[in-house]
N, C-alpha and C positions, 0 to 999 in steps of 0.2 A: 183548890180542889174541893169538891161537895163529897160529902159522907153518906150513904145510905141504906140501912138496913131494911127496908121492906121491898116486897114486890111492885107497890104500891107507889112508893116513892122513885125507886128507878126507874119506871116505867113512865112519869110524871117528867123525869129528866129528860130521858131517852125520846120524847116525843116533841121537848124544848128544841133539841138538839135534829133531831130528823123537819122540824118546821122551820126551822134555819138552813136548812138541805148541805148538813152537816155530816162526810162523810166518816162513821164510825166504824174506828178498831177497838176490836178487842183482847184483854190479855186475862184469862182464865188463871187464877194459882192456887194454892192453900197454904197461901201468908210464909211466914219466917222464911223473907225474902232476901236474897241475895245479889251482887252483880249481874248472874246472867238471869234473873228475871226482869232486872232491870234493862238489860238490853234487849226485850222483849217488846217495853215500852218506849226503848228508841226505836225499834224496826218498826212499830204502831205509829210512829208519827208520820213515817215514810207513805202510812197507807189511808189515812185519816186524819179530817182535822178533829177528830172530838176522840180521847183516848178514854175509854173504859177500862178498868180492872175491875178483876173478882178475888179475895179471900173468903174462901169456904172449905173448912177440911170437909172434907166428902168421908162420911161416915160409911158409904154404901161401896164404896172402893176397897174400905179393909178388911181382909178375913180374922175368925178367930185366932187370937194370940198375936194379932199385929199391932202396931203401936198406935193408935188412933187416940186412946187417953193421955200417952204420952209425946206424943207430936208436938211441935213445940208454937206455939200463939203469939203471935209477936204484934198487936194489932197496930198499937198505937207510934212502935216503930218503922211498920210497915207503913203505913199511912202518910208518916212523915219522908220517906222514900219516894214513895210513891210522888208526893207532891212537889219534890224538888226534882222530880226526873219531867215534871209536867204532864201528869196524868189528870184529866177534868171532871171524871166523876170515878168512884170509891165503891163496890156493892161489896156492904160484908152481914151475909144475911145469917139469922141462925138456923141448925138442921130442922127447925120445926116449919120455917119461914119455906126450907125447901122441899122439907116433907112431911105436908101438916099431918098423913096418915099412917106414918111412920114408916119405918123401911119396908116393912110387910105389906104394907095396904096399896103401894104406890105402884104405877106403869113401872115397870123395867125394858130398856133398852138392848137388847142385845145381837151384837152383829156377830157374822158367824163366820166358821172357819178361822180366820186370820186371829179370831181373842182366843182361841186354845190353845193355840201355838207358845212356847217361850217361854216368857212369865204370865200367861195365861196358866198353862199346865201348872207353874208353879202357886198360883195363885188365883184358886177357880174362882171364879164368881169377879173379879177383879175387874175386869176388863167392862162386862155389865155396868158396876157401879161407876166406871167412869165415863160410857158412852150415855148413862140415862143422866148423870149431871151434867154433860158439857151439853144437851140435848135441850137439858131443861133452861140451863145456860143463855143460850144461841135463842131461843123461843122465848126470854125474858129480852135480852139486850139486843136483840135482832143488826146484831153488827154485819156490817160491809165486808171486814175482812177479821180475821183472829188470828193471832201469832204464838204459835207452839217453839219449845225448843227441840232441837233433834236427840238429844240426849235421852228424851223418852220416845226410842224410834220405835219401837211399835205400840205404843199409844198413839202417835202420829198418824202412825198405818190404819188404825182404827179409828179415827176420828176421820179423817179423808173421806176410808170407805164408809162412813156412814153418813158423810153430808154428800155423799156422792148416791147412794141407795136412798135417801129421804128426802135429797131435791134441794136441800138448803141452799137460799141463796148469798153463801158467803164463799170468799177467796180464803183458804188455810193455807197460811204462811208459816213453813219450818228455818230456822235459823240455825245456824251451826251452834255446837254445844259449846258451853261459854269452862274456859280450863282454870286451874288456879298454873302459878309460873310452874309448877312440878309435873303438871299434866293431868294431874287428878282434875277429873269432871265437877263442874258445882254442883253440890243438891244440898238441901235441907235437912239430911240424914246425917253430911257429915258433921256436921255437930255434935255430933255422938261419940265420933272417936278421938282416941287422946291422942297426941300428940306424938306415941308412937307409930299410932295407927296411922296417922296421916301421911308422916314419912312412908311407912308401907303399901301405904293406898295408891301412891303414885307408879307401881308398879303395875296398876291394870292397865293404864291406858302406853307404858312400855311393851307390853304382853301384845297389845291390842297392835301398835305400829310393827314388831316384828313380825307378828300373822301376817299382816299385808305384805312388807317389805317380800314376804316367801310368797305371797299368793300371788305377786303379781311374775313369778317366774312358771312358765306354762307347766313344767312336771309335775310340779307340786301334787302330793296325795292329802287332800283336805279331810282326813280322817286322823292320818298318822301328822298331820299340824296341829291337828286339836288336842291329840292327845298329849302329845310332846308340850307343847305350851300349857295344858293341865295340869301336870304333873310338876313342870316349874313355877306354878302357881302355890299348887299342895303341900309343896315344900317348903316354901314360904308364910305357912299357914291360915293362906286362904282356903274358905270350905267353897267348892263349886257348887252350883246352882245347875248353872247351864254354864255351857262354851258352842255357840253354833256360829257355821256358814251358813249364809241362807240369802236365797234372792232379794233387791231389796224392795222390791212389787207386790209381790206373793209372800214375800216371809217364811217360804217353804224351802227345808235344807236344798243348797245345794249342789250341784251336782258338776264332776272334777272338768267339763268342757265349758263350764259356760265362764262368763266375760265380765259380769255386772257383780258382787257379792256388797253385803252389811255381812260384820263380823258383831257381832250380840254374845254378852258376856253378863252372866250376874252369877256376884260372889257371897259369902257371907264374911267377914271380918269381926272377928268375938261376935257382937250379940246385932252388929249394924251390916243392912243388905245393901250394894253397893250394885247400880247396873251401868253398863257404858257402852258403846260400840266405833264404829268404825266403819265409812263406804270404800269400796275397794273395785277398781275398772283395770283390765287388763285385753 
């Protein structure tokens, strides 16, 4: 696997690789990587023979007070993952490599509607920073197809609709979200929590199968589900965030007749934010 930090240099790859008419996947992350990023870059083989990854914390994604200093860098491990899973080229550029003008000076991307929603509202400007890096992303490694996990389903959502409004011609492949044996979703976050916490973590995604197991019975009142399942959350001393029903197209709550639902959940746990969800057809 080749390492490369400039624009310069990938692009020098990325063009070895397209003149050998070498179909390219891509796998987008910000490092301190796990199993399910790594099966990210198994489903990338499925759709490419030339696999690219990205580590880049994306500075333009965090709001004030969020953990961006403290995010965790794992470069030289990730690398070595990376390379035994069979990834063929490495981009890990620095913020300056992707925003020589700094965050102030640069294009901002921002698709609308669907990024306010969720942990948009929780997190303004959030959604911005991550459609103007995956953007600038897509426009350096000019990949064939790119592989998201669904576990950030509405970043999914937003990434779709903006290769879908700016023409890009890549296939976005979402993957089921990768669990540990307890249910708890993989991320990067949880590294944070201790050991008690993770036992209690695994209660979101119980939370998240009971909502279904009810939604999928037609009476259901998806207002007095939410709450109910809140409350057994709070008591447990999860702080909520959010707890929604919502289309999973649209992302807009909703509403007690229809057929299709994503359940979207983000908690706080002591000081670490934990989000997860759930598709639900009835």
């Amino acid at each position: 696997m080749k390492i490369v930090h400039t624009i310069a240099d990938l692009r020098a790859s990325i063009s070895i690789a397209k003149k050998k008419s070498q179909r390219v996947a891509f796998v987008p992350t910000m490092g301190n990587l796990h199993a399910g990023h790594l099966s990210l870059v198994e489903e990338a083989k499925l759709h490419g023979s030339f696999i690219v990854a990205s580590i880049f914390v994306n500075p333009m994604q965090f709001g004030e007070n969020e953990d961006l200093d403290a995010y965790p860098r794992t470069l030289d491990a990730d690398a070595k993952a990376l390379q035994a899973q069979g990834c063929d080229l490495l981009f890990a550029p620095s913020a300056k490599e992707i925003y020589p003008q700094g965050l102030g000076g640069e294009t901002r991307v921002d698709v609308p509607g669907i990024s306010s929603l969720h942990c948009g509202a929780s997190r303004p400007g959030h959604f911005t920073g991550v459609a103007t890096v995956v953007s600038k992303l897509f426009n350096l490694v000019q990949p064939d197809s790119a592989i998201f996990g669904n576990k950030d389903f509405q970043q999914l959502a937003v990434i779709k609709k903006m290769v879908r409004d700016l023409k890009f011609p890549i296939d976005i492949v979402g993957i089921e979200t990768s669990r540990e044996s307890s249910g708890l979703a993989r991320s990067s976050r949880n590294g944070y929590l201790s050991k008690e916490e993770l036992e209690l973590a695994s209660n979101l995604y119980r939370s998240l199968q009971q909502c279904r197991q009810q939604l999928q019975q037609a009476n259901v009142n998806l207002k007095e589900l939410i709450a109910n399942e809140s409350d057994r959350l709070t008591a447990l001393d999860f702080k909520i965030d959010y707890f929604h029903i919502a289309h999973p197209d649209t992302l807009e709550l909703s509403q007690n007749t229809d057929t299709e639902f994503v359940i979207l959940l983000a908690v706080w746990l002591g000081n670490t934010r934990l989000i997860d969800n759930i598709r639900v057809s009835r």
